[in-house]
PyMOL commands that place a pseudoatom at each C-alpha (Angstrom):
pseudoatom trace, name=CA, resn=UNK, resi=1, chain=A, elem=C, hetatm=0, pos=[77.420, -46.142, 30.680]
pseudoatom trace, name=CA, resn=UNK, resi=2, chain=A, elem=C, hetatm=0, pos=[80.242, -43.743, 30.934]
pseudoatom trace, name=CA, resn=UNK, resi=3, chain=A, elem=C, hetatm=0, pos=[79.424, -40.079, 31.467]
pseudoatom trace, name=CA, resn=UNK, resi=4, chain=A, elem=C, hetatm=0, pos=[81.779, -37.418, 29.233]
pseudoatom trace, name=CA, resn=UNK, resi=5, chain=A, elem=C, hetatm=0, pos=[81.742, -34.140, 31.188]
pseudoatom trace, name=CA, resn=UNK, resi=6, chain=A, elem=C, hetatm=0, pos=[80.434, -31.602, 28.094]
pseudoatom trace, name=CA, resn=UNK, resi=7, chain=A, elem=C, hetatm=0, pos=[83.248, -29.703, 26.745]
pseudoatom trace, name=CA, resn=UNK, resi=8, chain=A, elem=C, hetatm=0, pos=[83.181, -25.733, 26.142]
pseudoatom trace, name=CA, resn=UNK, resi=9, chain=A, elem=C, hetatm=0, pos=[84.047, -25.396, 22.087]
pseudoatom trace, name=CA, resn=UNK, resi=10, chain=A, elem=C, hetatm=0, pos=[86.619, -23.526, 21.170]
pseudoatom trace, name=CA, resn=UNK, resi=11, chain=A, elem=C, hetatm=0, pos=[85.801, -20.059, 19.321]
pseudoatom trace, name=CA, resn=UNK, resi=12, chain=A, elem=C, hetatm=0, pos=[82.419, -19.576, 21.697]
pseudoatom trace, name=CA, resn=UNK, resi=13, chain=A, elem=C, hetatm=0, pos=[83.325, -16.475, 24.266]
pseudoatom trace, name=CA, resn=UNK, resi=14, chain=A, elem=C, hetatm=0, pos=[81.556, -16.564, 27.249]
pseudoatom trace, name=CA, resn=UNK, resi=15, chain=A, elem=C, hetatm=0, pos=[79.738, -12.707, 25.482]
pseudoatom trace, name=CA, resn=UNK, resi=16, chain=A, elem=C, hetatm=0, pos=[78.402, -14.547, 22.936]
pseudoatom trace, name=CA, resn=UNK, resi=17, chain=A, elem=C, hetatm=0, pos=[74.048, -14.446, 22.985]
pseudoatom trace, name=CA, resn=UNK, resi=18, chain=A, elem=C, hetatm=0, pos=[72.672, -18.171, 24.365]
pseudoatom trace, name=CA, resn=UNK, resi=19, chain=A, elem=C, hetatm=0, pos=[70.722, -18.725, 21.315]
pseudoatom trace, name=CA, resn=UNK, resi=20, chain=A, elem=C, hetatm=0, pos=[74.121, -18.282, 18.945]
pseudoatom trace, name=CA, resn=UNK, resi=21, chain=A, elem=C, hetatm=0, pos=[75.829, -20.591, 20.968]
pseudoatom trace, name=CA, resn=UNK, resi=22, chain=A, elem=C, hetatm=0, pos=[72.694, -23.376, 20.753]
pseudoatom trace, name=CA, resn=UNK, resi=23, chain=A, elem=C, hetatm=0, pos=[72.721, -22.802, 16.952]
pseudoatom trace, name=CA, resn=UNK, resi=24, chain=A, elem=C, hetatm=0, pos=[75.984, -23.523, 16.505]
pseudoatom trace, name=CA, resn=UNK, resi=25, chain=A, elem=C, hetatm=0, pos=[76.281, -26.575, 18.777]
pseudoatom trace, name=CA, resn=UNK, resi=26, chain=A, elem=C, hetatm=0, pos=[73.336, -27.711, 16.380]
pseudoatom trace, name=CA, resn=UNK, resi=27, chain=A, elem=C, hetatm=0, pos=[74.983, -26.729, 13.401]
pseudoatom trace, name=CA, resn=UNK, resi=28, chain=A, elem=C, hetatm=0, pos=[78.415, -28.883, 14.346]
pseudoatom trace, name=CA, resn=UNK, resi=29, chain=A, elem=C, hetatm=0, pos=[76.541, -31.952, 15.686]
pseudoatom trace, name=CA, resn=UNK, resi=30, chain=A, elem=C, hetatm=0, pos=[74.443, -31.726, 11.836]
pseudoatom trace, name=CA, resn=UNK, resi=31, chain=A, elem=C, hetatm=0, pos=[78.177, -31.505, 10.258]
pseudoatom trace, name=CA, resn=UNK, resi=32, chain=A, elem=C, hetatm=0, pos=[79.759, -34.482, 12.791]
pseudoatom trace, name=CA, resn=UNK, resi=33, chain=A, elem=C, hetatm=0, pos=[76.088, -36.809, 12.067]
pseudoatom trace, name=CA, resn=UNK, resi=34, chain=A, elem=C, hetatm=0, pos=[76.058, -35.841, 7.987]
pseudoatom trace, name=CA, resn=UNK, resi=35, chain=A, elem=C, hetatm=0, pos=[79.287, -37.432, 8.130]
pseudoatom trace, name=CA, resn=UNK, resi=36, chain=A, elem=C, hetatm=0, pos=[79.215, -40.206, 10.284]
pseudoatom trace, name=CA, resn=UNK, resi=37, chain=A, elem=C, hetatm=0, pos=[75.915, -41.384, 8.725]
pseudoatom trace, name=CA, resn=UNK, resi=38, chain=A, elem=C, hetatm=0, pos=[77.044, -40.758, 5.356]
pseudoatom trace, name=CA, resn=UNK, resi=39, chain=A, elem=C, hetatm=0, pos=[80.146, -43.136, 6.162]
pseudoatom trace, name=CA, resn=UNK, resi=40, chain=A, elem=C, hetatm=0, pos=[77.652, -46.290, 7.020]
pseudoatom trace, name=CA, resn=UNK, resi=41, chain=A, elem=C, hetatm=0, pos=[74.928, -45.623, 4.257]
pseudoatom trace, name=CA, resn=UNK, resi=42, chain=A, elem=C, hetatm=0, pos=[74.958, -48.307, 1.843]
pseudoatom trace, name=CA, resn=UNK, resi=43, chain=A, elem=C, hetatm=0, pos=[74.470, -47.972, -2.232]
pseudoatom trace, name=CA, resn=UNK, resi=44, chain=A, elem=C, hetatm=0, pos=[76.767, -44.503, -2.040]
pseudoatom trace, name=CA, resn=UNK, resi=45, chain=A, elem=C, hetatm=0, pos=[73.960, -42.642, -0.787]
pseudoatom trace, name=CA, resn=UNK, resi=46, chain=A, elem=C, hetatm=0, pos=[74.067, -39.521, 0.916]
pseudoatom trace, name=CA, resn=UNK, resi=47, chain=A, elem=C, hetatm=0, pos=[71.944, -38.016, 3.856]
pseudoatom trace, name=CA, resn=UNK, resi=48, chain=A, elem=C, hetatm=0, pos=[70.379, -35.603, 0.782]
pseudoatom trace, name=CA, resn=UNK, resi=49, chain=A, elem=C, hetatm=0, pos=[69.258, -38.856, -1.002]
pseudoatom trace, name=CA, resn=UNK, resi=50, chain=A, elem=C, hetatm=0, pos=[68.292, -40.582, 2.243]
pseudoatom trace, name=CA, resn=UNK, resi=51, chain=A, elem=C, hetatm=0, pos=[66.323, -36.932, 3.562]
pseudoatom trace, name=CA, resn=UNK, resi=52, chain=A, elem=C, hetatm=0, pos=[64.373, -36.689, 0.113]
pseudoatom trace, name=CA, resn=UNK, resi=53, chain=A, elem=C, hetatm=0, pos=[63.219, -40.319, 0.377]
pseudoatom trace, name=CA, resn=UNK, resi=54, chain=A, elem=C, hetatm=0, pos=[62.607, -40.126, 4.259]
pseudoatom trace, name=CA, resn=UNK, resi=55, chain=A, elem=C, hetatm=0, pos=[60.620, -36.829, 3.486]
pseudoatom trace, name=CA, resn=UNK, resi=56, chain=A, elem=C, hetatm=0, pos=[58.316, -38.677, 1.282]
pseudoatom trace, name=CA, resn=UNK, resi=57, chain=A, elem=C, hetatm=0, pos=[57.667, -41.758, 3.453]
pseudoatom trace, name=CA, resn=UNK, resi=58, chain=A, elem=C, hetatm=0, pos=[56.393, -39.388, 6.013]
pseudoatom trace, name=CA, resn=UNK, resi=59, chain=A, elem=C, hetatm=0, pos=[54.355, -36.988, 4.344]
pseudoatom trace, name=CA, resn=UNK, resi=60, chain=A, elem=C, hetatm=0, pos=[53.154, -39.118, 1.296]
pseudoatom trace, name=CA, resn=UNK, resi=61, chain=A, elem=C, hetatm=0, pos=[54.966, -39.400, -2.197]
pseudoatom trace, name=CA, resn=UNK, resi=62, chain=A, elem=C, hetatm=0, pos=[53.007, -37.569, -5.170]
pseudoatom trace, name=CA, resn=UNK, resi=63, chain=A, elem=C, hetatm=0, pos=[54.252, -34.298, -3.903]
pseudoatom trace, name=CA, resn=UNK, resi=64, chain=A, elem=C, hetatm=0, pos=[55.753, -32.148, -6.819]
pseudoatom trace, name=CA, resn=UNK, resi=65, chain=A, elem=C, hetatm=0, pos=[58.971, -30.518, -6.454]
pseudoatom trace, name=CA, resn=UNK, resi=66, chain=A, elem=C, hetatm=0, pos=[58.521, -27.499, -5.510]
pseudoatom trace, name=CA, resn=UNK, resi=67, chain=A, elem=C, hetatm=0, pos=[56.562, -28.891, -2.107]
pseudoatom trace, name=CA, resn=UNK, resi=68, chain=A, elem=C, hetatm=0, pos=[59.398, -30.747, -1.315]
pseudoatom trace, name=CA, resn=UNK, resi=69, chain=A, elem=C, hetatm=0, pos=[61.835, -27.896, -2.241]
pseudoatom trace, name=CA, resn=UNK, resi=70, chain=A, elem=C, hetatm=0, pos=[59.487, -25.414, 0.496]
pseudoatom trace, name=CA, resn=UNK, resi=71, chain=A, elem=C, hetatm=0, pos=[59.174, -28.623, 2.830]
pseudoatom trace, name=CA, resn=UNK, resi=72, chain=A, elem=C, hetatm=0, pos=[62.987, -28.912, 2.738]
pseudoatom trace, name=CA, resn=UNK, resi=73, chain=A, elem=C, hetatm=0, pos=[64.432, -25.294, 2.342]
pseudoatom trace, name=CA, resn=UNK, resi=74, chain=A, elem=C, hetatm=0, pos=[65.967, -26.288, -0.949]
pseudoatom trace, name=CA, resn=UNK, resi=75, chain=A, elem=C, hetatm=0, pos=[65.859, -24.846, -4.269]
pseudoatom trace, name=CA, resn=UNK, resi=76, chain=A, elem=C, hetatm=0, pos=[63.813, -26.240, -6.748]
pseudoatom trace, name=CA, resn=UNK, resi=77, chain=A, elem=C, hetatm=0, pos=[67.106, -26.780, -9.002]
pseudoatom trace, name=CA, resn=UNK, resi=78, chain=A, elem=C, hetatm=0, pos=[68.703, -29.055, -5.180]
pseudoatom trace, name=CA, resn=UNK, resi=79, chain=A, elem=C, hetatm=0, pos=[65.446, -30.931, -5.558]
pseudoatom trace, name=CA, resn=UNK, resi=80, chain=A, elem=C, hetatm=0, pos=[65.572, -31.811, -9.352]
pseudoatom trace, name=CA, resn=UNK, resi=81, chain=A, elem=C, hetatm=0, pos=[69.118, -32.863, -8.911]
pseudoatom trace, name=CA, resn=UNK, resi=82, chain=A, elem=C, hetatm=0, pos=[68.205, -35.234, -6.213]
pseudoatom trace, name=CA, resn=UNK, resi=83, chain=A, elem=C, hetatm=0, pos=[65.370, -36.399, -7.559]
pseudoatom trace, name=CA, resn=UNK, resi=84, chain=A, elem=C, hetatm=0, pos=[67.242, -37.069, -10.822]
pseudoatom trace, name=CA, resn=UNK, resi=85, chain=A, elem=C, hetatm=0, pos=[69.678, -38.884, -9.314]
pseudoatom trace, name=CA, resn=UNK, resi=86, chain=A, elem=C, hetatm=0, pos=[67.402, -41.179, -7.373]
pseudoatom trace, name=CA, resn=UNK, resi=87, chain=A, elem=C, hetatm=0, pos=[65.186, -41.630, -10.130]
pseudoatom trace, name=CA, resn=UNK, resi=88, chain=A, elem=C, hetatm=0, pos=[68.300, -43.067, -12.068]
pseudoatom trace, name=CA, resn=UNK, resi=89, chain=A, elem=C, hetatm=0, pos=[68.999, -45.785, -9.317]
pseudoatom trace, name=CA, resn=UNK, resi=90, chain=A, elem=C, hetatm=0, pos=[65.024, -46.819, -9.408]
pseudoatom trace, name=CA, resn=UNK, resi=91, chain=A, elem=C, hetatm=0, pos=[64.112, -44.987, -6.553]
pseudoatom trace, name=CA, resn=UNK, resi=92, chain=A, elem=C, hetatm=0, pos=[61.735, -42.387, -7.200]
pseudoatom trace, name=CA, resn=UNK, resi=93, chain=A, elem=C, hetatm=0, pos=[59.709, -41.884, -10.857]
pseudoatom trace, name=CA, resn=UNK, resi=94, chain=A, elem=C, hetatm=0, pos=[58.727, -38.560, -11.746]
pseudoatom trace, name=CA, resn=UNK, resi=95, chain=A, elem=C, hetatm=0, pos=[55.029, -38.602, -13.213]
pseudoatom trace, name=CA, resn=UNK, resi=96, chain=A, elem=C, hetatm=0, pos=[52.739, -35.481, -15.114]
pseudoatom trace, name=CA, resn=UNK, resi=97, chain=A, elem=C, hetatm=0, pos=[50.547, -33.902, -12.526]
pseudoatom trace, name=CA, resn=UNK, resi=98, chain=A, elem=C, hetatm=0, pos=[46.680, -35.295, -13.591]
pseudoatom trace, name=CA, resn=UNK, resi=99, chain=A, elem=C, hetatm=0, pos=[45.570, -31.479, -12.911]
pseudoatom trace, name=CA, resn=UNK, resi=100, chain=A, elem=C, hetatm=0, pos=[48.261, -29.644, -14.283]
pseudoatom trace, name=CA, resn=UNK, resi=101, chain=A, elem=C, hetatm=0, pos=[49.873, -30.737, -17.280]
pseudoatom trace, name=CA, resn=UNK, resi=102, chain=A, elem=C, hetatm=0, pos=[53.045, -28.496, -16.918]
pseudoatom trace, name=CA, resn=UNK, resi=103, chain=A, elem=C, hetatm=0, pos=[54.013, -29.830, -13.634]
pseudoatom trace, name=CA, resn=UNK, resi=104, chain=A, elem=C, hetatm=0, pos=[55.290, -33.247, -11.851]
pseudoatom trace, name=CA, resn=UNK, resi=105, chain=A, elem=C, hetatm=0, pos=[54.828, -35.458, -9.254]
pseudoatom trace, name=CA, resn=UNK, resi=106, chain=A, elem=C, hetatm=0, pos=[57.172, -37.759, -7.747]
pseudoatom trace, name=CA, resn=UNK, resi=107, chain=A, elem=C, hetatm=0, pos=[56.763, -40.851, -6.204]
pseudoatom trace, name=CA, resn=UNK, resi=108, chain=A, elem=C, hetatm=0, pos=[58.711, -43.825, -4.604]
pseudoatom trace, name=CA, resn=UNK, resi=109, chain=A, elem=C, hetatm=0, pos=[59.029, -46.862, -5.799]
pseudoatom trace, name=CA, resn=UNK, resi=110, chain=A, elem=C, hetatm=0, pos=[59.587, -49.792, -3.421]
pseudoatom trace, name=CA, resn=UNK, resi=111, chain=A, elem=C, hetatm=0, pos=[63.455, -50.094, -4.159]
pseudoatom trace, name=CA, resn=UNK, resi=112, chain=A, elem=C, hetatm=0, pos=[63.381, -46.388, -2.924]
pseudoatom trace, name=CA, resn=UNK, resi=113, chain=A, elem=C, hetatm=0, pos=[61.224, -47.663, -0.074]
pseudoatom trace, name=CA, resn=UNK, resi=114, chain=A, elem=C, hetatm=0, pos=[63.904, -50.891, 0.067]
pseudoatom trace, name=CA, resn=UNK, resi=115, chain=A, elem=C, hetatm=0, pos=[66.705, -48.026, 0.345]
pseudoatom trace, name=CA, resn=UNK, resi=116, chain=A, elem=C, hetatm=0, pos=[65.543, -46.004, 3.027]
pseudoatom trace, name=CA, resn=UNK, resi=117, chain=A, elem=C, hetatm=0, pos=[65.200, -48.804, 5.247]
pseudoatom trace, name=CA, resn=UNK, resi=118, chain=A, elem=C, hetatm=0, pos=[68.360, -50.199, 4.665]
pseudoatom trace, name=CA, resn=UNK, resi=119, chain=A, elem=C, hetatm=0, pos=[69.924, -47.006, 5.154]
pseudoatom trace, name=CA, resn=UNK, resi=120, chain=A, elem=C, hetatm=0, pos=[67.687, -46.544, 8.706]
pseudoatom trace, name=CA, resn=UNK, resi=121, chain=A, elem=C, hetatm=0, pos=[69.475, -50.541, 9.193]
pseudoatom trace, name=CA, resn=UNK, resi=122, chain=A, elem=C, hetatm=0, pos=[72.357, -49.109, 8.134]
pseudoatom trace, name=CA, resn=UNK, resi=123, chain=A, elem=C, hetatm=0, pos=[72.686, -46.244, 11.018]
pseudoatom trace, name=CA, resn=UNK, resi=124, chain=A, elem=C, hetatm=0, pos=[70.900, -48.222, 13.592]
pseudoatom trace, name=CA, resn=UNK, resi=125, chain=A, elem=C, hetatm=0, pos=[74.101, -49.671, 15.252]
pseudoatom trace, name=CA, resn=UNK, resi=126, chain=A, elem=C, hetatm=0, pos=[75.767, -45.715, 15.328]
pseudoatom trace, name=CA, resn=UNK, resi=127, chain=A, elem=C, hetatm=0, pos=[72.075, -44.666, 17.274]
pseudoatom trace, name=CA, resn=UNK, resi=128, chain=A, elem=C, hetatm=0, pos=[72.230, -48.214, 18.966]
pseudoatom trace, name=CA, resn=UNK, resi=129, chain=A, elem=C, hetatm=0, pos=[75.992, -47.188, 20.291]
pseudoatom trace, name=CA, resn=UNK, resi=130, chain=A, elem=C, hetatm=0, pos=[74.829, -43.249, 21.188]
pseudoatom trace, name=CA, resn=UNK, resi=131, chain=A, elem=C, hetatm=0, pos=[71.986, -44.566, 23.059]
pseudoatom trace, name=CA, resn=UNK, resi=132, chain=A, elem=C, hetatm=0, pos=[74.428, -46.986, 25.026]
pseudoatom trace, name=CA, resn=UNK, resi=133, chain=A, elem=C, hetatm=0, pos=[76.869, -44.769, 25.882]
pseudoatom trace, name=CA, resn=UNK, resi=134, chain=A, elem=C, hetatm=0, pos=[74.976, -41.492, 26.282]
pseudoatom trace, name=CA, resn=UNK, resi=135, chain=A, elem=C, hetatm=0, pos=[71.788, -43.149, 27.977]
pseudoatom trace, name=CA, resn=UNK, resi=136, chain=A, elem=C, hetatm=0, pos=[68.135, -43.285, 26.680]
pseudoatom trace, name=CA, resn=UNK, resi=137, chain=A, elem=C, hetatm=0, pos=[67.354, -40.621, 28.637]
pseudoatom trace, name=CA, resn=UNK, resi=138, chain=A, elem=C, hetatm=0, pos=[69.683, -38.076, 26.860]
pseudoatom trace, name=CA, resn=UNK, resi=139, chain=A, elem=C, hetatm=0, pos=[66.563, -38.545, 24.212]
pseudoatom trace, name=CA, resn=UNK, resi=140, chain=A, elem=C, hetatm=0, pos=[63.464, -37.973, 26.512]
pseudoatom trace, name=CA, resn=UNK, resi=141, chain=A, elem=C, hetatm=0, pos=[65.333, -34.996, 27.386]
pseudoatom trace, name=CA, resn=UNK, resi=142, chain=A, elem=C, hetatm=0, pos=[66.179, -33.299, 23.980]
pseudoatom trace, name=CA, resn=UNK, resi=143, chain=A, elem=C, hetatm=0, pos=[63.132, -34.156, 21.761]
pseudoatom trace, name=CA, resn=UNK, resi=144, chain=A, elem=C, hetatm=0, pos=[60.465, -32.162, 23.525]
pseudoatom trace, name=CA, resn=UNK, resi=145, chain=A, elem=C, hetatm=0, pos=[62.617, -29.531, 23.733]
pseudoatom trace, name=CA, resn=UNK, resi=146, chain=A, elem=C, hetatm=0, pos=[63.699, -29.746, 20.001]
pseudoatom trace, name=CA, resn=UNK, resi=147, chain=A, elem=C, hetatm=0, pos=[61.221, -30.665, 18.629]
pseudoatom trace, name=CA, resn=UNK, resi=148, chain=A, elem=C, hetatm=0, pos=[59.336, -27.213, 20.152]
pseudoatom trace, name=CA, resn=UNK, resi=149, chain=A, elem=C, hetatm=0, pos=[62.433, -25.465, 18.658]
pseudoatom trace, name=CA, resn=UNK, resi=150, chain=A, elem=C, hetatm=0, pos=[61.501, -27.152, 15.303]
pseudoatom trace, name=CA, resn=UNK, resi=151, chain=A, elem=C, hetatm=0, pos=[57.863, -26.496, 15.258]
pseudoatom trace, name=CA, resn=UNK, resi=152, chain=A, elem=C, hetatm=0, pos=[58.872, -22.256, 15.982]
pseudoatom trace, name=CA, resn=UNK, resi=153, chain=A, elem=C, hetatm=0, pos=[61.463, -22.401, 13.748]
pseudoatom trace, name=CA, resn=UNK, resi=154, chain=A, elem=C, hetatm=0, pos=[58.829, -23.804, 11.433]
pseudoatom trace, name=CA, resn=UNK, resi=155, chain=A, elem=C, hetatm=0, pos=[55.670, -21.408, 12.015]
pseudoatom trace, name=CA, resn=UNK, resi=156, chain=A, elem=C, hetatm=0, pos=[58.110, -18.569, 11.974]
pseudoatom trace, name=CA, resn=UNK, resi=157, chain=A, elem=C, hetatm=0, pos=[59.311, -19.470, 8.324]
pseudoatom trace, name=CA, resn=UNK, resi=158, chain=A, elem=C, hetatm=0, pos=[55.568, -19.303, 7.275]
pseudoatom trace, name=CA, resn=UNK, resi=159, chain=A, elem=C, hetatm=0, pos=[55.054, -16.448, 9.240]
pseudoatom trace, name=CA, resn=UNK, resi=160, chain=A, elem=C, hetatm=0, pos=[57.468, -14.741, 7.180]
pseudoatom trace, name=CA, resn=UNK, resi=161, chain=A, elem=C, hetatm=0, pos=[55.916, -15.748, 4.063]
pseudoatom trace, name=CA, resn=UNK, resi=162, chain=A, elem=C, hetatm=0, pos=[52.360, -14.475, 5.093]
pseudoatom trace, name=CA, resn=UNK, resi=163, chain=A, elem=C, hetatm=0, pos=[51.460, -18.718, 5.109]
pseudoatom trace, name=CA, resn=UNK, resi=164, chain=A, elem=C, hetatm=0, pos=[49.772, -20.387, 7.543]
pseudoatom trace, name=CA, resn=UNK, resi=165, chain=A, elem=C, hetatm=0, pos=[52.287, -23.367, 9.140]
pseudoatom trace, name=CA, resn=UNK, resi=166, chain=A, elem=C, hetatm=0, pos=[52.226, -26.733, 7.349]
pseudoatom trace, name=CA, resn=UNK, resi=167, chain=A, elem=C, hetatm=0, pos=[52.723, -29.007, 10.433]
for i in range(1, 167): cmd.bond("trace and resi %d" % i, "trace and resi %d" % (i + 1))
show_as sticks, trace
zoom trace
């Protein structure tokens, strides 16, 4: 394993807050990932197509679209588009909601289940190489923390909206 000393970004002065500096380093390493994982997914798909089916392997398909839009601070126009677009490859289907007649529910099919793991196959050598040459403990160290990060970030959006958190 070969240890890269971290490098101070350009365009950070040392006056700027802590918590700016943490959001940005997030925000870049979400720009540099997008990208690299993009580059590997197969059937053209891109980490929108790959977050909406992920989204509804984990918290059960039959959501309608304006759960997933809340779930994934989208608009509900973002999620039709997507949803759209996957349902034209065969990877979602869009149903009538039983109780409301007006309103959808959308649901994977297995090629969309097919898709998301070979797009999790596809990006397994790029987490495979990270892991190698940044060390499994990198991980143990950063997921408590972010996922705590997450989970605030979270309660504080429902906060906002006088909700009680979805976790």
């Amino acid at each position: 394993m070969t240890e890269t000393p971290p490098r101070d970004p350009p365009g950070n002065p040392p006056s700027d807050p802590l918590g700016f500096v943490l959001f940005n380093e997030i925000g870049i390493i979400e720009q540099l990932a997008r990208n690299r994982f993009e580059s590997v997914m197969p059937h053209g798909m891109l980490l929108a197509h790959f977050t909406m089916l992920n989204h509804l392997v984990r918290m059960g398909d039959g959501r309608n679209p304006a759960d997933i839009a809340h779930a994934l601070q989208l608009t509900r126009g973002a999620v039709t588009n997507t949803v759209q677009r996957l349902g034209a490859r065969g990877y979602l289907r869009v149903e009538p909601d039983p109780e409301d007649g007006r309103a959808k529910r959308v649901y994977l099919t297995d090629a969309g289940r097919r898709a998301r793991g070979d797009a999790i196959a596809a990006v397994a050598p790029l987490i495979a190489k990270l892991e190698s040459e940044l060390g499994h403990g990198m991980f143990d160290d950063l997921l408590p923390s972010l996922q705590r990060l997450r989970a605030w970030l979270d309660d504080e959006r429902e906060a906002d909206k006088g909700e009680q958190p979805s976790r």
